[in-house]
VOGU-3710 file (C-alpha; in Angstrom, 3 decimals, decimal comma):
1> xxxxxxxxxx> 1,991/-36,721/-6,021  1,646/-33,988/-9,094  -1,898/-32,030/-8,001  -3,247/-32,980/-11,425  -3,415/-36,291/-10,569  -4,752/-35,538/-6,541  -7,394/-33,622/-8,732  -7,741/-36,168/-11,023  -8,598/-38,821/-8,370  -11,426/-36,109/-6,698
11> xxxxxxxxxx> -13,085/-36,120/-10,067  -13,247/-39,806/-10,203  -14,539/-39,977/-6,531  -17,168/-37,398/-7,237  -19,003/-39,815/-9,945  -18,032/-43,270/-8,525  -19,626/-42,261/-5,107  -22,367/-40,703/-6,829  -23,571/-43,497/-8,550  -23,143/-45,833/-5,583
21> xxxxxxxxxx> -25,258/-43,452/-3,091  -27,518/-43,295/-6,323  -27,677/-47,253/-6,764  -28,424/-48,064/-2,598  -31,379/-45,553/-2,778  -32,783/-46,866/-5,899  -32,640/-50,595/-4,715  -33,127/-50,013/-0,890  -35,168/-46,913/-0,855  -37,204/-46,907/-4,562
31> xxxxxxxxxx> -35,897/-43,594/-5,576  -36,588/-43,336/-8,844  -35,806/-39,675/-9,587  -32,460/-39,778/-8,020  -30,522/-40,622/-11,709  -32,678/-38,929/-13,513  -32,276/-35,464/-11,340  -28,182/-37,129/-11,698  -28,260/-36,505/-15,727  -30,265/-33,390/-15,525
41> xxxxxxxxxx> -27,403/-31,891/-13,310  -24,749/-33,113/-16,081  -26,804/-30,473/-18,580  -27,384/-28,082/-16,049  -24,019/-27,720/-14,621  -22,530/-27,026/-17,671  -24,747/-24,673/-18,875  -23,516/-22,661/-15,796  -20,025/-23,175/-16,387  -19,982/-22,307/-19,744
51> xxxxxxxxxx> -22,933/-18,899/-18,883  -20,225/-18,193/-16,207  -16,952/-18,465/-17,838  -18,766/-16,001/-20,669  -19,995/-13,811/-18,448  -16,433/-13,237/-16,832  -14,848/-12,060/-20,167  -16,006/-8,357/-19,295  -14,669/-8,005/-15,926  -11,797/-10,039/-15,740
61> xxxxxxxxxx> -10,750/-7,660/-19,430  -11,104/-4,698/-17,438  -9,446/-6,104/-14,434  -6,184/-7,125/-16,104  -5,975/-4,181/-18,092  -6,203/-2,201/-14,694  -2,999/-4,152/-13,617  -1,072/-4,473/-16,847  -0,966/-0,656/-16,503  0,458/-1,140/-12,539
71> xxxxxxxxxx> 2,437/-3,332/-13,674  4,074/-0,981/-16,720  3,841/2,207/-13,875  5,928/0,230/-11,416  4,298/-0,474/-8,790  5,296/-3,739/-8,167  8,551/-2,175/-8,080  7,315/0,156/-5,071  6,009/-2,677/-3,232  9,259/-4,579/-3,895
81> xxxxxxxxxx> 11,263/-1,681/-2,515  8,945/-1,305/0,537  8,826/-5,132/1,270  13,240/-4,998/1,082  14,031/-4,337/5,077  11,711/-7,641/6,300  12,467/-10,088/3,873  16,360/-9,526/4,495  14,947/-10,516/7,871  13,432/-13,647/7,020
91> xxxxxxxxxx> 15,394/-14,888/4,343  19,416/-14,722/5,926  20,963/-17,647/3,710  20,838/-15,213/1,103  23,754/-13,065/0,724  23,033/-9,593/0,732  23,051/-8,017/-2,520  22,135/-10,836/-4,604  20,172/-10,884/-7,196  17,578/-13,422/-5,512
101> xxxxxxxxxx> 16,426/-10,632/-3,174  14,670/-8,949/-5,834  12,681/-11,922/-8,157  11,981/-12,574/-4,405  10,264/-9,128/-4,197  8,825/-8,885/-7,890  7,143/-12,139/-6,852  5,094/-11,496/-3,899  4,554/-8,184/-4,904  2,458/-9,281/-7,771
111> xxxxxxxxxx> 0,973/-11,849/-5,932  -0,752/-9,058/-3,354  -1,685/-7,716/-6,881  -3,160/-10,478/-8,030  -0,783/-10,276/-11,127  -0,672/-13,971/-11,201  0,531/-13,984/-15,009  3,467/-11,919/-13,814  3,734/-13,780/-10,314  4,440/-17,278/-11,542
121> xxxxxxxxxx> 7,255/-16,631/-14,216  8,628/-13,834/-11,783  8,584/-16,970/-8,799  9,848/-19,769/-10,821  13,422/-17,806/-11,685  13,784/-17,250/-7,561  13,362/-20,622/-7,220  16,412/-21,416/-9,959  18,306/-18,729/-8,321  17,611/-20,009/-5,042
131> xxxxxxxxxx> 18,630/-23,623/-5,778  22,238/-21,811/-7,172  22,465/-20,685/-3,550  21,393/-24,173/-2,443  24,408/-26,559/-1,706  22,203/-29,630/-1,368  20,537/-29,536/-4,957  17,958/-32,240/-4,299  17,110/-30,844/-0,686  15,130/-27,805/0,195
141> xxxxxxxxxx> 16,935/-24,942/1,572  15,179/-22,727/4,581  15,287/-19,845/1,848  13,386/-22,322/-0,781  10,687/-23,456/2,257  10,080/-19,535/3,281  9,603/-18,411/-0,001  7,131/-20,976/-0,855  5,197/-20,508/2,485  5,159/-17,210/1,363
151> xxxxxxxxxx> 3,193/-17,985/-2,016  0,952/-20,811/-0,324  -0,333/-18,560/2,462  -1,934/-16,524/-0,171  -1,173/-12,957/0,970  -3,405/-10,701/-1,754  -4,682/-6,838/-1,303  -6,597/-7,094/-4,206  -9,294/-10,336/-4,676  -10,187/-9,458/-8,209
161> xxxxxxxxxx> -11,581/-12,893/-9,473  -13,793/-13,769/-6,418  -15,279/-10,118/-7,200  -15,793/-10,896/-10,758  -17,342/-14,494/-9,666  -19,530/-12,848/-7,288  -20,622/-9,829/-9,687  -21,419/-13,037/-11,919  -23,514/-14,588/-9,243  -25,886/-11,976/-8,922
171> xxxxxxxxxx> -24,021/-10,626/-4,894  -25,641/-7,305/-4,282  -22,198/-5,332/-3,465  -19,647/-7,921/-4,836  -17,164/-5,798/-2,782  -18,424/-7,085/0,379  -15,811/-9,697/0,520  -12,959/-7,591/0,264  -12,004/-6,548/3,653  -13,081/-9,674/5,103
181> xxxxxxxxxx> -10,248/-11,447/2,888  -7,655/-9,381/3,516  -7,901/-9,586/7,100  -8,099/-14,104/6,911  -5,895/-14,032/4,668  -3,340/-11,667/6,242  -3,363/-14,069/9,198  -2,526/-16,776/7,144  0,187/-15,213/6,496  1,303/-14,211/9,618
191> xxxxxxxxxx> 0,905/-17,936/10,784  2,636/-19,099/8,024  5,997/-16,615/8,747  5,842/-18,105/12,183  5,856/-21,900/12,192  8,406/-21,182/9,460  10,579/-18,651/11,611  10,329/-21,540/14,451  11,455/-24,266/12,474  14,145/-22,102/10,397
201> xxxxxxxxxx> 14,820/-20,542/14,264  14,702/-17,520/12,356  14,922/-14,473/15,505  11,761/-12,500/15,127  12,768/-10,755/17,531  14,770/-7,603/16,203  13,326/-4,556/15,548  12,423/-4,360/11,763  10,232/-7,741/12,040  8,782/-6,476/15,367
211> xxxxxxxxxx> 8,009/-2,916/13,772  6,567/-4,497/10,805  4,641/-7,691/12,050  3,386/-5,565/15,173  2,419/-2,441/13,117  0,659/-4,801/10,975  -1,364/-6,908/14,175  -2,065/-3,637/15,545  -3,502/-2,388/12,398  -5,614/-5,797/11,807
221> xxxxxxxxxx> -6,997/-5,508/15,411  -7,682/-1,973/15,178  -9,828/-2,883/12,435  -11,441/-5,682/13,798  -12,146/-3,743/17,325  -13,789/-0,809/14,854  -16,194/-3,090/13,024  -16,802/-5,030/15,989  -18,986/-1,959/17,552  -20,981/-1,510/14,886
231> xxxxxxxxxx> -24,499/-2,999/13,960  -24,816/-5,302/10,679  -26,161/-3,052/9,203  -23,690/0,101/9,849  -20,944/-2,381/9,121  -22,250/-3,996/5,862  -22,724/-0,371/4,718  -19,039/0,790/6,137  -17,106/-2,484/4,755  -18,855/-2,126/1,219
241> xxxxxxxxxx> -18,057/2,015/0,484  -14,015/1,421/2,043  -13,531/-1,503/-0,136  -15,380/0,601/-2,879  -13,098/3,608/-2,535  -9,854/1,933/-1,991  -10,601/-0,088/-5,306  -11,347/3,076/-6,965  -7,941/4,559/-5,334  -5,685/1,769/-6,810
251> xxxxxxxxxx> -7,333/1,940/-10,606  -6,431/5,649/-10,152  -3,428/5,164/-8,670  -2,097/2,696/-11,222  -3,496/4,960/-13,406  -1,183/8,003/-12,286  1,479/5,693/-11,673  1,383/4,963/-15,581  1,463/8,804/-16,162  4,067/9,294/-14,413
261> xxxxxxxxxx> 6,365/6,363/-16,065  5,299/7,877/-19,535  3,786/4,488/-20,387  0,759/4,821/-22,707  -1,730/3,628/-20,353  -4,517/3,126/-23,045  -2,409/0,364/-24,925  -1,536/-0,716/-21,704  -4,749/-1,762/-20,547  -5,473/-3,039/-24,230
271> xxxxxxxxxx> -2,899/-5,283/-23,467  -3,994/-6,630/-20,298  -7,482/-6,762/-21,202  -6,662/-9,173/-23,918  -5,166/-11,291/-20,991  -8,467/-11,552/-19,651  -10,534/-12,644/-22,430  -8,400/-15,212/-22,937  -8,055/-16,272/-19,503  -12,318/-16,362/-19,282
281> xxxxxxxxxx> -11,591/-18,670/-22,542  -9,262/-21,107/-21,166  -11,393/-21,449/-17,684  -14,071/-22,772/-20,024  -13,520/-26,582/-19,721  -12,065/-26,465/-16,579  -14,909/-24,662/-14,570  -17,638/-27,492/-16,587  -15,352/-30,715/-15,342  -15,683/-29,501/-11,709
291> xxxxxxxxxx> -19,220/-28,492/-11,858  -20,349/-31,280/-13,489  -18,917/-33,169/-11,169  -19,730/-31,647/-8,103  -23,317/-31,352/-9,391  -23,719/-35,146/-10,327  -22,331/-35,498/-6,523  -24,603/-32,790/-4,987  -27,256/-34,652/-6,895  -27,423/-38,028/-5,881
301> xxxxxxxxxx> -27,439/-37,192/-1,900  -23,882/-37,844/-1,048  -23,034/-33,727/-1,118  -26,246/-33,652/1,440  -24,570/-36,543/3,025  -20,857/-35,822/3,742  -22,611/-31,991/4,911  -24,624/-33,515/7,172  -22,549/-35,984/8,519  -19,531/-33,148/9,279
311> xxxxxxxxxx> -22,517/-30,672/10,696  -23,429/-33,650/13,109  -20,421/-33,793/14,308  -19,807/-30,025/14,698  -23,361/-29,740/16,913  -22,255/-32,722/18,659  -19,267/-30,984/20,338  -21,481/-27,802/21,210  -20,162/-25,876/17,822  -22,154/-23,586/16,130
321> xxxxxxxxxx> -22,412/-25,506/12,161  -23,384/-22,512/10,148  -20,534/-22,599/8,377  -19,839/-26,426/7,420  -21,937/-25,574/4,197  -18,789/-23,938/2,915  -16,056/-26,210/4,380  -15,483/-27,886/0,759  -14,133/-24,982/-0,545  -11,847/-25,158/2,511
331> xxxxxxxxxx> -10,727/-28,247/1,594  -10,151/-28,207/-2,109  -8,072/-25,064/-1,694  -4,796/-26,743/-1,064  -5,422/-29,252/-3,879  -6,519/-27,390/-6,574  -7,083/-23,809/-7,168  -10,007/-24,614/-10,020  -11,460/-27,610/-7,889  -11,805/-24,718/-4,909
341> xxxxxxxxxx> -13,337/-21,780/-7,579  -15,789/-25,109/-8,746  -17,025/-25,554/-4,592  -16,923/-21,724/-4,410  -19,615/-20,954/-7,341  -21,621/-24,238/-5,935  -22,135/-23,042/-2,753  -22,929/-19,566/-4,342  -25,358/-21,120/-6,627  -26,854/-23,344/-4,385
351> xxxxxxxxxx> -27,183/-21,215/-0,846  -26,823/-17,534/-2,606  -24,052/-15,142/-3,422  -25,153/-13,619/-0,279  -25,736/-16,255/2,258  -23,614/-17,006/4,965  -22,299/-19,941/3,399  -21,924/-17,979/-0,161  -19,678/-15,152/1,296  -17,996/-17,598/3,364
361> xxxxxxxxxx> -16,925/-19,615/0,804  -15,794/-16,651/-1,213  -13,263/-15,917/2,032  -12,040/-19,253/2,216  -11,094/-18,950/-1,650  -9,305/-15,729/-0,732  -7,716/-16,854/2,079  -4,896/-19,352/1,188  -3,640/-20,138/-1,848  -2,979/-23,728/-3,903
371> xxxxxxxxxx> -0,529/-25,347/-1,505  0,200/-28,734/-3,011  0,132/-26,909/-6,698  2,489/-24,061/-5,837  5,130/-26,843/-4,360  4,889/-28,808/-6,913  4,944/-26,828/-9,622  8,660/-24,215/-7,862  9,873/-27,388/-6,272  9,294/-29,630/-9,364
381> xxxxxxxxxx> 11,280/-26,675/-11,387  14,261/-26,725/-9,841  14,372/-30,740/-9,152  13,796/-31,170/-5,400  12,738/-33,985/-3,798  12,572/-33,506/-0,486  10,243/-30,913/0,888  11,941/-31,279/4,279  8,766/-28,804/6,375  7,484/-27,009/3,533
391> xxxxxxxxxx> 4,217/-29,115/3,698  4,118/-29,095/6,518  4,604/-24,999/7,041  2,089/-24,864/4,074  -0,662/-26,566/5,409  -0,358/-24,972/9,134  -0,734/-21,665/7,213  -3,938/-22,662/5,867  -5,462/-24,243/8,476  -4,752/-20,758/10,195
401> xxxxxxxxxx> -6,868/-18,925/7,270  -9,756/-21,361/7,452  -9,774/-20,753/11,088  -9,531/-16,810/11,310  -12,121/-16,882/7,511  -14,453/-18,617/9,889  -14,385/-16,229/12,823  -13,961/-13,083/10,572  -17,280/-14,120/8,561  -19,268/-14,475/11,754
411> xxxx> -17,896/-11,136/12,849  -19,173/-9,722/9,220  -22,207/-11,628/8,177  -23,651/-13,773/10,516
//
């Protein structure tokens, strides 16, 4: 099934459940004020959207721009050059050489860049030269199913629109989230290269994926053990100035990088920065469906319900439930990348931008990426119909970034 539609059945769930948790306490329970508050959340919740969506044109403009001129310097070039010796590794239908390897690069290079105007076009010609490669043309080759697993587990070094949402929402340090992201969502990753590599029996074993994969756990856990001795405080303060100052070392970086390609970095950035006003346009109506929605849901009871009901559970087993607030996030994420921003800005908007459950949510948005969009929208390209693992892959990759988002934002924030 085509996500719009999965999304388009959510949407319809949202109000039809609404008004049926609205009608049972109106007859059984005499709550009046439950369709009123219903219709006042309609108004409300797109005011937001719409004060939101505006608000983003400044950032998100200064943000593209900032990676239009990376992208002009070649750095995604550098990255693809860097990332050569491990994907040879994991991707050994291909035949050395070809010209797969490096739209395979370009790709997930600008998708740890968060160039995802560059990523998508850039991934949808290695899926049509991965299907020449493919002998079965309906099927999924291994090459197809690690690729997308790839691009589903979300791997990004720079969160740039969950800052911009979060500068919107009022967080203190918007940066706060950064290292906490790339650490979930680098483990999404990881899991995601290894259910693959199992069912692909793909040897992880040699020395360039053991080099690279256990330089890279090392690294994680290094940082992990670091912040793990400090106070909140000290580690609030510690997290916030390295994500400031590596942020600050990419926009000069990219910056240099420009120089040094003779690319005229001021048009450069004119050009990217056009990007983004027109991406804060075109998030417009999407950003009010979802809101509205989840706010005629939040506002009948049934939001309060499904919570409570989960949380229950959770306490029932001995589980600490501070973080169920922000498990709808968690679960839109694989269905629909605006349907997850839409739970993401509700739970900052209704617990805080710098609640638990506000930051939390933020790292579950960073985490993983749209699973069931990104499949069907490479696989749908390229006409295959059976997704053999690559679900299944998918999905075991994000459960692993809700998982280690979880533990990494008690380690942070709790």
């Amino acid at each position: 099934m085509h996500t719009d539609m999965v999304l388009n059945y959510i949407w319809i769930a949202f109000f039809l459940v609404a008004f049926a948790v609205a009608l049972v306490k109106l007859v059984f329970f005499g709550d009046y004020e439950v369709f009123p508050a219903m219709m006042d959340s309609t108004f409300s919740s797109s005011k937001t959207a719409f004060e939101i969506s505006l608000g983003l044109t400044g950032v998100l403009a200064l943000w593209l721009g900032v990676m239009k001129i990376g992208e002009k310097g070649g750095v995604v070039n550098v990255l693809a050059r860097l990332l050569s010796p491990v994907f040879t590794k994991l991707f050994p239908e291909v035949p050395k050489g070809h010209p797969v390897t490096g739209s395979i690069f370009m790709n997930i290079a600008a998708n740890m860049l968060g160039l995802d105007n560059a990523a998508t076009p850039l991934g949808l010609r290695a899926m049509e030269q991965l299907q020449e490669l493919n002998t079965e043309k309906e099927r999924a080759s291994n090459a197809m199913i690690m690729f997308l697993v790839l691009n589903t587990s979300g791997l990004t070094l720079i969160p740039v629109s969950i800052m911009v949402y979060r500068v919107q929402m009022g967080a203190a340090q918007p940066t706060d989230i950064f290292i906490p992201i790339l650490l979930a969502t680098f483990f999404s990753t990881l899991a995601g290269i290894i259910v693959t590599s199992l069912y692909q029996r793909i040897n992880l074993l040699n020395r360039t994926l053991l080099l690279t994969l256990g330089g890279a756990c090392v690294a994680v856990a290094a940082i992990i053990w670091g912040f793990s001795q400090m106070d909140s405080e000290h580690m609030g303060t510690v997290s916030t100035t390295v994500a400031n100052i590596l942020l600050m070392t990419i926009i000069v970086g990219f910056i240099l990088a420009g120089m040094r390609k003779k690319v005229n970095v001021y048009d450069a950035f004119i050009e990217g920065a056009k990007d983004g006003f027109t991406t804060a346009v075109r998030i417009i109506p999407y950003l009010v469906a979802i809101l509205v929605g989840i706010g005629v849901f939040r506002a009948s009871g049934a939001m309060d319900m499904l919570i409570g009901g989960i949380e229950y559970v959770v306490k029932a087993i001995g589980l600490d439930a501070d973080w169920v607030g922000a498990l709808p996030t968690a679960l839109m994420k694989p269905l629909s990348g605006s349907g997850a921003r839409g739970m993401m800005v509700d739970a900052m908007t209704t617990y805080g931008a710098d609640s638990f459950i506000g930051r939390l949510s933020c790292i579950f948005q960073g985490s993983t990426d749209t699973t069931f969009y990104i499949l069907a929208v490479y696989f749908g390209s390229v006409g295959i119909r059976h997704t053999r693992h690559a679900v299944a892959c998918g999905l075991l990759a994000d459960l692993a970034g809700i998982i280690s988002a979880i533990a990494i934002a008690y380690l942070f924030f709790a």
